[in-house]
C-alpha positions in Angstrom: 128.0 67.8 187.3 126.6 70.7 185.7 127.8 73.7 186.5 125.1 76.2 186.6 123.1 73.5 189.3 124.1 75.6 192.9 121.0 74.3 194.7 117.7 71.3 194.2 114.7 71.4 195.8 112.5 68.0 196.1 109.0 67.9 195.5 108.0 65.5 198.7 104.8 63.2 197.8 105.5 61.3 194.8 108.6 62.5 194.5 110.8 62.2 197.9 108.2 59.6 199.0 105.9 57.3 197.1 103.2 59.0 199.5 100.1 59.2 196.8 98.5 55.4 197.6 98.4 56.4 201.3 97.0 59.7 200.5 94.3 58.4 198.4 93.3 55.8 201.3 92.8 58.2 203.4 91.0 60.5 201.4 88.6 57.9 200.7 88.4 56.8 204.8 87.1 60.2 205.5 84.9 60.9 202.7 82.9 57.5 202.5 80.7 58.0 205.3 79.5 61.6 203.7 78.6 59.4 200.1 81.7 60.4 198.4 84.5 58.5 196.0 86.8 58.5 193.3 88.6 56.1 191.6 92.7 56.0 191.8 93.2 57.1 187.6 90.7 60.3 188.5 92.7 61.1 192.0 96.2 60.9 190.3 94.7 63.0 187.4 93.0 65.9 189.4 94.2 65.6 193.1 97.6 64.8 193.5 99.3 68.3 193.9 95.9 70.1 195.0 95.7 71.4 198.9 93.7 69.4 201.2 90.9 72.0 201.2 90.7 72.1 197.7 90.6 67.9 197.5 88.0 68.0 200.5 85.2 70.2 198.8 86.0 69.0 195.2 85.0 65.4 196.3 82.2 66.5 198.6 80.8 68.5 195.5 81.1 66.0 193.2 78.6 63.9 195.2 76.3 66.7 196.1 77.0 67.3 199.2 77.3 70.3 201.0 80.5 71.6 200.9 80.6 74.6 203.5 83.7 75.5 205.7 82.6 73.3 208.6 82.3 70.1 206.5 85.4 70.5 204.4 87.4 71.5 207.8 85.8 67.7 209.4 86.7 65.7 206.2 90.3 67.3 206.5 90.8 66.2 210.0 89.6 63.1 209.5 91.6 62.6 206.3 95.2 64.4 208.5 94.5 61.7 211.4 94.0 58.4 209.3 97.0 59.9 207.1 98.9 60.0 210.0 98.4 57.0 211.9 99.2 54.9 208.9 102.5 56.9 208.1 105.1 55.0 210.8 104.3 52.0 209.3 103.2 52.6 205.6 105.7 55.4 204.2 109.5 55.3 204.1 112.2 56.8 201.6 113.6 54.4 199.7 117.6 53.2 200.8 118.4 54.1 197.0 116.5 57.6 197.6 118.3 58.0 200.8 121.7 57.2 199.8 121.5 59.3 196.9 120.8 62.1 199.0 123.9 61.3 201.4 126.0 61.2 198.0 124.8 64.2 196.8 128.1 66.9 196.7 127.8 69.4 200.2 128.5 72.4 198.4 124.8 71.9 196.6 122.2 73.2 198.7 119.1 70.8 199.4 115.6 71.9 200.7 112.1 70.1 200.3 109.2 72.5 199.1 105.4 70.9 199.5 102.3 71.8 199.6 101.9 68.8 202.8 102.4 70.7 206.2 105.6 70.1 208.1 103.8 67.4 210.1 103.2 65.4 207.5 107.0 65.9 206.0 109.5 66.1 208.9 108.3 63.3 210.4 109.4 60.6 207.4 112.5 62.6 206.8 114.1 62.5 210.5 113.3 58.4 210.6 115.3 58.0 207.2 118.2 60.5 209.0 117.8 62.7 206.3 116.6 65.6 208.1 119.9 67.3 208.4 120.5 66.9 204.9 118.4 69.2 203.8 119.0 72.8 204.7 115.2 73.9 205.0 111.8 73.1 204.4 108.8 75.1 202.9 105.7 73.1 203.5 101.9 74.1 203.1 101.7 76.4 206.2 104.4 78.6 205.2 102.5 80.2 202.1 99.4 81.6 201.6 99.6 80.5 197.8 100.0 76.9 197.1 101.3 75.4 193.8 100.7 76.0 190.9 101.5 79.5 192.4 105.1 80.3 192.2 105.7 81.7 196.0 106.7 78.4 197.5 109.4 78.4 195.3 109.9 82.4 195.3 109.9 81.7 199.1 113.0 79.2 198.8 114.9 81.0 196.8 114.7 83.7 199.7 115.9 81.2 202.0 118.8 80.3 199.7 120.0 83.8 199.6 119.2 84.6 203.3 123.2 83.8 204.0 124.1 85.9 201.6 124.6 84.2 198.9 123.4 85.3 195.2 121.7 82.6 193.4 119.4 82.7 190.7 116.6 81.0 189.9 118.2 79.3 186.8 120.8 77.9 189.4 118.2 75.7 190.6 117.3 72.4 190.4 113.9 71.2 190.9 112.4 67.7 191.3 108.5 67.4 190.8 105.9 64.9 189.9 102.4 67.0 189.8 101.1 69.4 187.0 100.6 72.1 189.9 104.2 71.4 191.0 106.0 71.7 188.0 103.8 74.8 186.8 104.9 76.0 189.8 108.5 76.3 190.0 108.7 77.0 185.7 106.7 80.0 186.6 109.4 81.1 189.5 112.0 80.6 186.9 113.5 77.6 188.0 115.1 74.3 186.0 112.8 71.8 186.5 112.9 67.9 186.1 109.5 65.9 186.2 109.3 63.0 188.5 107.0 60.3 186.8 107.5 57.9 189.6 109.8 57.9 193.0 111.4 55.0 191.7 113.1 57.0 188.9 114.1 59.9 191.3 117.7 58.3 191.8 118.3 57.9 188.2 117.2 61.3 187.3 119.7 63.1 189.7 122.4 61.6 188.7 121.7 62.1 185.1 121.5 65.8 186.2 124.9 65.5 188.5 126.8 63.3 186.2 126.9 61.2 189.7 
């Protein structure tokens, strides 16, 4: 393992979680009936990473249609609900995820950082049993800049050294598959690993870990 690695943080969709296909359903569930679509090469190429406000008015636009507060807000529900419905029985870590995470040394620190809220994070987590494992979570709600921004991973730093401990930035391990993501934590400082699919997560880690 290498030694300067103290602490990793995981990316969640399409990284923790092969969450992306769902994402893109339900994106296109709620902005059919107002004319609007995209294909999946232009949504992996421009969406995945982006907020949900950002996604909503950027395919509303793109169609013409009017993309005011109250419109975006109604797309956004519509997408959260479908999302969420379909999550119990469409989304689950993978047991080679899962175990990796269980096998993972205790005296590294784990946390998830995402640009999802908690509700759409915690839930998939506690059914794998993994929500112990990691130590804390900074999700979409607890920022008021999203990635590519650097203060969701400014933030967990903060909460690695709330106990008192001293790490650095460089001491850090980060998993991320989106542009915004990774942009993200190399502008906190971080040492960051791009995730091209979930199914090379496992792999990846223990490369890192020498597991």
């Amino acid at each position: 393992m290498s030694a300067s690695i103290r602490a990793i943080l995981f990316d969640f969709d399409g990284t923790l979680v092969d969450s992306e296909p769902l994402h893109y359903e339900a994106w296109m569930h709620a902005v059919r009936p107002h004319g609007a679509s995209t294909g999946w090469d232009d949504y992996r190429a421009r969406f995945v990473g982006q907020t949900d406000r950002w996604a909503g008015r950027e395919l509303l636009s793109s169609v013409g249609h009017p993309a005011d507060d109250a419109t975006v807000k109604t797309v956004c529900l519509a997408k959260h609900a479908y999302y969420r419905e379909k999550t119990p029985e469409r989304l689950a870590i993978s047991e080679a995820t899962r175990l990796l995470i269980h096998e993972v040394p205790s005296n590294l620190r784990l946390g998830v950082v995402s640009s999802s809220p908690t509700v759409d994070v915690e839930p998939t987590l506690l059914r794998a049993g993994l929500r112990e494992r990691f130590e804390f979570m900074v999700c979409g709600e607890h920022v008021r800049n999203h990635k590519p921004d650097p203060e969701p991973y400014h933030l967990a730093l903060e909460r690695l050294n709330a106990s008192g401990d001293a790490l650095s930035a460089t001491e850090v391990l980060v998993l991320e598959d989106s542009k915004s993501g990774i942009a993200a934590a190399t502008a906190a400082g971080m040492r960051v690993r791009p995730v091209e699919d979930p199914a090379l997560l496992v792999a990846l880690v223990r490369a890192e870990l020498g597991l």
